[in-house]
N, C-alpha and C positions, 0 to 999 in steps of 0.2 A: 625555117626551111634549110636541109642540108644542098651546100655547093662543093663543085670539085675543090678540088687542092689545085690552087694555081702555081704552083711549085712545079707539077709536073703532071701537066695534060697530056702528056703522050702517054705516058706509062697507065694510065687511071682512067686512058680515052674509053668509053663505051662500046665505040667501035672494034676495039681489041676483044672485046668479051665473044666466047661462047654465046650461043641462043640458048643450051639447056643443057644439061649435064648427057652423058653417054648411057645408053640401056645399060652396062653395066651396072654402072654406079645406083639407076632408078632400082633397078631390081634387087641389089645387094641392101638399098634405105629402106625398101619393102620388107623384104625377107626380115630385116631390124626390127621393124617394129610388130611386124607379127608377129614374131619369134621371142623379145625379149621387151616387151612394153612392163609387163609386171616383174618380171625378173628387176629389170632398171628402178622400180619403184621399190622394193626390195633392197638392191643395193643401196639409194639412196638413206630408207628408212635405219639401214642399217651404220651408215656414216653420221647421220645426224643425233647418233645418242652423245658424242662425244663430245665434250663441251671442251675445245682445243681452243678456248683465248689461251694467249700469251700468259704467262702467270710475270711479275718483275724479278727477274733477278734467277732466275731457272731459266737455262735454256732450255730448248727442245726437244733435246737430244736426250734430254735428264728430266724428262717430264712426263709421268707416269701416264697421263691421259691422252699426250701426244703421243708415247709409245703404241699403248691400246689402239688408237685410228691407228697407225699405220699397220698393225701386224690384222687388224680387219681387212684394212685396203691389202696390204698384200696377201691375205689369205683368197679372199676375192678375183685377183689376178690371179693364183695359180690355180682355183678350181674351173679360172675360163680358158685354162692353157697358154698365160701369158707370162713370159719371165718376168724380172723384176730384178731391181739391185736397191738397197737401202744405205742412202748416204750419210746418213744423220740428220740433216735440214731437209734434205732431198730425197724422195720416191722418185725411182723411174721405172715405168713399167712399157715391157715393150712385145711386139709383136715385129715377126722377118729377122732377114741377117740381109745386109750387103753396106757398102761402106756409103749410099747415102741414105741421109736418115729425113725425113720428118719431126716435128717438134712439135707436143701440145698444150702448148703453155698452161698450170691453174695451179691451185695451191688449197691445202686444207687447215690452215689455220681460222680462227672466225675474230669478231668484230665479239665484245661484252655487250649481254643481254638483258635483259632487267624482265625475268621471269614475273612479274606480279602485271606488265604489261601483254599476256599473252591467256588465250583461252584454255589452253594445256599449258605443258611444258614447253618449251622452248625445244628439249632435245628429247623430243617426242614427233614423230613426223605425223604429224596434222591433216587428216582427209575426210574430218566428221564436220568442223563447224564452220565452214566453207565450199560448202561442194563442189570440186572444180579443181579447188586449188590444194597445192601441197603446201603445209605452211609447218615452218621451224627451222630457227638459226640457221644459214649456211646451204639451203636450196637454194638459192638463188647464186649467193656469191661464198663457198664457190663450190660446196659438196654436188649439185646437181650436176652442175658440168663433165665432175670427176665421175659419175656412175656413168652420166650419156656417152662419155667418151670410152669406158670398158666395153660396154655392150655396141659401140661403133666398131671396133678393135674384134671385138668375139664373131659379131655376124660375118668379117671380112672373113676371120679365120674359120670359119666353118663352110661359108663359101669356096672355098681354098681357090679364093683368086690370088696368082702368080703376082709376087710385090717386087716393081723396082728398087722400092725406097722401105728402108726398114723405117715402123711407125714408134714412137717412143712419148707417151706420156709422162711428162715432170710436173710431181704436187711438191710444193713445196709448203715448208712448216712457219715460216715468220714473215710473209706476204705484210702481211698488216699490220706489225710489228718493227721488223727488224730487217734493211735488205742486205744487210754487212753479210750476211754465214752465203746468202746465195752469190752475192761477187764474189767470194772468195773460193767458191763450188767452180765458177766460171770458170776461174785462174785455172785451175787443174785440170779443167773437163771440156775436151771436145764437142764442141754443142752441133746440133743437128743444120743444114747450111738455109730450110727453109721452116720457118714456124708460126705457130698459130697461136695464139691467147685465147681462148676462151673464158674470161674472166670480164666481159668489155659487151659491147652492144653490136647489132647488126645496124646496116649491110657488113660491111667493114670498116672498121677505124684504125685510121694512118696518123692521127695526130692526136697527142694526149696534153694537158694544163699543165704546169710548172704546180707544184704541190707547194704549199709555204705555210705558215706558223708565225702569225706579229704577237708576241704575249709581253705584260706589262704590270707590276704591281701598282697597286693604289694602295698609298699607305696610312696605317692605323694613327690615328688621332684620337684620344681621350673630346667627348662631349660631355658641358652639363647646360644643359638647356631646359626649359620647361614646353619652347614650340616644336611642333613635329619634327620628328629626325629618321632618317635610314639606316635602323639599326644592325639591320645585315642584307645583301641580297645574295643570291644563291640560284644556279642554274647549270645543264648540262652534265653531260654522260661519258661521253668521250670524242677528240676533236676530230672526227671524220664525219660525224652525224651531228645532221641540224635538233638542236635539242627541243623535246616536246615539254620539256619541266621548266619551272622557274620559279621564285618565291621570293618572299620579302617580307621584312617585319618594320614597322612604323610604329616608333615609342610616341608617344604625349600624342595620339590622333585622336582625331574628333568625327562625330557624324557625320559635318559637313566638309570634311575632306575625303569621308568615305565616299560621300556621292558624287563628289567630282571625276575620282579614281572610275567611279562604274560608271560615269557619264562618258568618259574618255576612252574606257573599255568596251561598251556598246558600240562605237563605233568602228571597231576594230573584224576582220570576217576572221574565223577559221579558230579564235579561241573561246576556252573555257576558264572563269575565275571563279574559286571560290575565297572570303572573306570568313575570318574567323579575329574574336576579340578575345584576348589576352588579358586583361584587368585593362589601361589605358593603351593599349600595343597593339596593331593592324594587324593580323596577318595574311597575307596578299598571296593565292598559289595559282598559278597559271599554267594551261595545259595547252600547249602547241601540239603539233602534226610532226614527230621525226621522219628525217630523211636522210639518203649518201650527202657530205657535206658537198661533193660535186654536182649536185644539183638542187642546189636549195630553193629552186620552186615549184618542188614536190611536194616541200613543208613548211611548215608556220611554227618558227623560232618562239620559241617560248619568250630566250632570254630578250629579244628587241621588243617584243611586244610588249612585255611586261615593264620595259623601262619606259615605254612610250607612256601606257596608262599614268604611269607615276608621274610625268611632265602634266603635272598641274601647279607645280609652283618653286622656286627654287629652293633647293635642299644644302643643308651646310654641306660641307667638304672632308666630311669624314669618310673611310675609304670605301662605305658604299653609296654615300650621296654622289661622291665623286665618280665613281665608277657609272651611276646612272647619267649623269650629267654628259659624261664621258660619249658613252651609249647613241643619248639622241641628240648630241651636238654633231657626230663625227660619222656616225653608222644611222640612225635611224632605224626603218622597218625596211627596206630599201636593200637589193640584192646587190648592189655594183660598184660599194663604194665613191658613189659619186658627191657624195655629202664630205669625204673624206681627203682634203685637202687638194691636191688636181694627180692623186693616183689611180682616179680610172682610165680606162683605154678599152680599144678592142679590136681584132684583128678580124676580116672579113670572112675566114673560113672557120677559125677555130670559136669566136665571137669573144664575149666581155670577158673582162676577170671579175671573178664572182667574191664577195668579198663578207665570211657570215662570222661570228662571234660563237664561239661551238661550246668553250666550256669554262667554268668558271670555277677555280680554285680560294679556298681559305687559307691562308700561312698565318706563320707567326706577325710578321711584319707589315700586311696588307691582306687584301684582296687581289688574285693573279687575274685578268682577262686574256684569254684567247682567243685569236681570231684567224680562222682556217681560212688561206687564199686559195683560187686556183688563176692561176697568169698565164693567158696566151701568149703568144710570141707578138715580138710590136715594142716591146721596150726590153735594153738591158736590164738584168739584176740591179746596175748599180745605180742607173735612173731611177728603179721603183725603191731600192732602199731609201735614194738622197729624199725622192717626195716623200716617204712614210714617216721619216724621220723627222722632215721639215712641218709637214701635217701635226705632227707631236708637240713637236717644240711648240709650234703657234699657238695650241692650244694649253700646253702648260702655261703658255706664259698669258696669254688670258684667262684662265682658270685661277689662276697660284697655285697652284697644284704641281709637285715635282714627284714626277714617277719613278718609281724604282724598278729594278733588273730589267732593263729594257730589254728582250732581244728578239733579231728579225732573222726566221729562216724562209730562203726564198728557194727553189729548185728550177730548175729549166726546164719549159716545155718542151716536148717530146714530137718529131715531125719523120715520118718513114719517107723514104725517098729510093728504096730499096727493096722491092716486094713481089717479086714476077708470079707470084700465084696469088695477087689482087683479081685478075680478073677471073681466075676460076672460082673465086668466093663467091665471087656476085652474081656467075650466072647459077652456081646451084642456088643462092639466096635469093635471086629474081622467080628462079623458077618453081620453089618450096612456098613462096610467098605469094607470088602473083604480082610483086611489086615490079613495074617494068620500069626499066634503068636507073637499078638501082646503083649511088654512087658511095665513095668512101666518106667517111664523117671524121669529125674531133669529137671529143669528150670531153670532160672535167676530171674527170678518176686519172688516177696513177697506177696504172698494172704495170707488171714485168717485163712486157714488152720490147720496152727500152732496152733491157740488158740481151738481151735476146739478136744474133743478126736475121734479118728482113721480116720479122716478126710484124705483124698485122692481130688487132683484136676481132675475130668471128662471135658473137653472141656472150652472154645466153640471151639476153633481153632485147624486145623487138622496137624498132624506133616508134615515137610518138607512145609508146607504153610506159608508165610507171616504174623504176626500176627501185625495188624494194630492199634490197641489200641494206645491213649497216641502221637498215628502222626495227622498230619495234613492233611491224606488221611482216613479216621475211616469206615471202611466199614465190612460188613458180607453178601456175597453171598447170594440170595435166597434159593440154592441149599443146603448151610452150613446151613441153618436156617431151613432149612423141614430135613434135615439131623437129627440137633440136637432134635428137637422134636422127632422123632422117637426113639434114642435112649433114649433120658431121661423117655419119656413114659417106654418103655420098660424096663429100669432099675430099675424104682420103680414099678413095677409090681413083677419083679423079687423075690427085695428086702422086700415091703412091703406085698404081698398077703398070 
């Protein structure tokens, strides 16, 4: 259940809201979606051919497919009469003149996809084998939001309602990636003095997780043994999603460790294992549920579950026995880190720090673990380092086990305290939904929000719904997608007229 922000009841009070947006605003979200419901489906299908992950080491600016999205997005804006300026990292495309502005926060870079996971392509928009739903990379987070917000922008302008506030949408290119090229955008550029994120969940969200990264080698050891050993494990895709994969191989095994493994696996809800034999070698594959790593119980980690099966008996210490050992001594199947020395906590508004094992690297020297946090406010940085670290130690040193390239990145939770057009979010949000009083929320995700002044996240995804970004199932309702246009129309009608 979401609670106010006890930080500041006056500002968030209920009693401050609107009852329901103004006949303006209703009639201009009307005219929206009558007017441009397949047009916006349309824009959409046309953003998601672009398969705009980050490449390493190319920036964006230098990246041939990032080019192509923007000169679609920009072609887009000026067949709707919308200027536009192309910053390199940064699209801004806007609607009005006057010196104050509006902001709508999003970005068009995406999350990597694993095409052999999907009924089409990935960067194919999908409205055959789902009926309903629009499914392929980046409708959700975050191409949908960017077509709903042109065609919120186009209805105003063809309504030719009079704008106090000129309207300015910014997509930026390394959201998920990289946020160095957008602070250094900030430095130069007058940002607009009130903003919106679309990138984030309804009603509104005023508080976001400290984002962090604990990763850890487990180092390689020469085995010769003749009893069972781990002779590799393997899992995950990339550290913002809970991983649906997992796998293992088991040299010198035997039947009846096989059936321990599947006794211990039955037990388990939400996965699938297949076993394959090698000459005397296990092969263990595990198939979880992906999801945003900010909400890991969406989905069912391959990599925890699969370590758990294997806890049928103690494995040497070579660096993926280790690493299992690691696993179910310290994390478990268990979202909250509470197995993990005494660094859970949780704060009353924003709740627990969620604590999941996202991806698993092979080097030369070891095996890498990493473990994506999200940390509410409630402890400093350097309390949660001293426990994670102390958490380590105690375990190396019952293990014998000495880990290599230890490092901890931890980020700050993010808290608005700053946002006088919270309460006209929520009555067009109360009143589009039906939800009555509705209040500001926390999240787990990390948007842009943060760099942003009074910036609040508005949508796309609705509370108590699924929020599909970041998985290998990426979808946005039709329903939620004329949904969201109505409201965004209406919001900056509100805001801006």
């Amino acid at each position: 259940m979401f609670k106010v922000l006890p930080l500041i009841p006056l500002l968030f009070s209920p009693l401050l809201f609107a009852k329901e947006p103004g006949e303006l605003a209703k009639a201009t979200a009307e005219y929206a979606v009558t007017t441009y419901q397949q047009a916006m489906v349309d824009s959409l299908k046309s953003l998601v051919r672009h398969n705009t992950v980050a490449v390493e080491g190319v920036p964006s600016p230098d990246n041939p497919v990032h080019q192509a999205f923007k000169q679609d997005l920009i072609q887009q804006a000026g067949e709707l009469g919308l200027d536009y300026q192309d910053y390199g990292y940064v699209v801004v495309i806007g609607l009005g003149e006057g010196p104050e502005r509006i902001g709508l926060v999003t970005h068009g870079d995406i999350q990597p996809v694993n095409p052999d996971k999907w009924a089409k392509s990935p960067f194919e928009l999908d409205m055959t084998t789902e009926p309903g739903k629009l499914l392929g990379r980046g409708t959700e987070d975050d191409k949908g939001p960017i077509s709903t917000a042109l065609y919120a922008m186009k209805a105003i302008k063809d309504q030719q309602i009079p704008l106090t506030k000129r309207i300015e949408l910014y997509v930026y290119m390394a959201e998920e990636s990289d946020w160095a090229p957008l602070q250094a955008f900030i430095k130069t550029h007058e940002l607009p003095e009130l903003n919106i994120t679309i990138d984030t969940e309804y009603p509104v969200v005023t508080a976001e997780k400290g984002y962090g990264t604990l990763s850890m080698t487990f180092p390689h050891h020469s085995l010769s043994s003749e009893s069972p050993y781990l002779e590799s494990f393997e899992g995950g895709f990339f550290g913002s999603q809970i991983p649906e994969d997992a796998r293992a191989v088991i040299a010198n095994a035997s039947q009846a460790l096989l059936e321990r493994i599947k006794q211990k696996a039955a037990a388990q809800t939400g996965m699938q294992y297949d076993y394959q034999w090698r000459d005397d070698s296990l092969i263990v594959t595990a198939l979880g549920r992906s999801a945003h790593s900010s909400k890991p119980e969406n989905g069912v980690n391959a990599i925890t579950h699969l370590a758990e099966a294997l806890d049928v008996q103690s494995w040497p210490t070579n660096a993926a026995g280790a690493l299992v050992t690691f696993i179910n001594e310290q994390l478990g199947t268990g979202l909250y880190g509470k197995k993990f020395g005494d660094i859970a906590y949780e704060d009353a508004f924003m709740g627990p720090m969620t604590v999941s094992p996202t991806v698993i690297k092979q080097l030369d020297a070891g095996i890498q673990l990493n473990i994506n946090i999200r940390r509410p406010r409630g402890k400093t940085a350097e309390q949660l380092e001293q426990e994670i670290n102390q958490a380590v130690d105690n375990w190396q040193v019952s293990s014998g086990v000495i880990l290599l390239d230890r490092n901890n990145r931890i980020d700050d939770p993010f808290v608005q305290t700053d946002a006088p057009h919270v309460g006209t979010l929520l009555s067009v949000f109360s009143h589009y939904s039906g939800m009555e009083d509705a209040q500001p929320v926390s999240i787990g995700g990390a948007s842009n929000s943060r760099l942003f002044p009074t910036a609040v996240g508005f949508g796309p995804s609705m509370p108590g719904e699924e929020y599909t970004g970041h998985s290998e199932h990426e979808f946005i309702s039709l329903e939620q997608f004329v949904l969201n246009l109505k409201m965004y129309t209406a919001v900056l009608v509100e805001l801006a007229h």
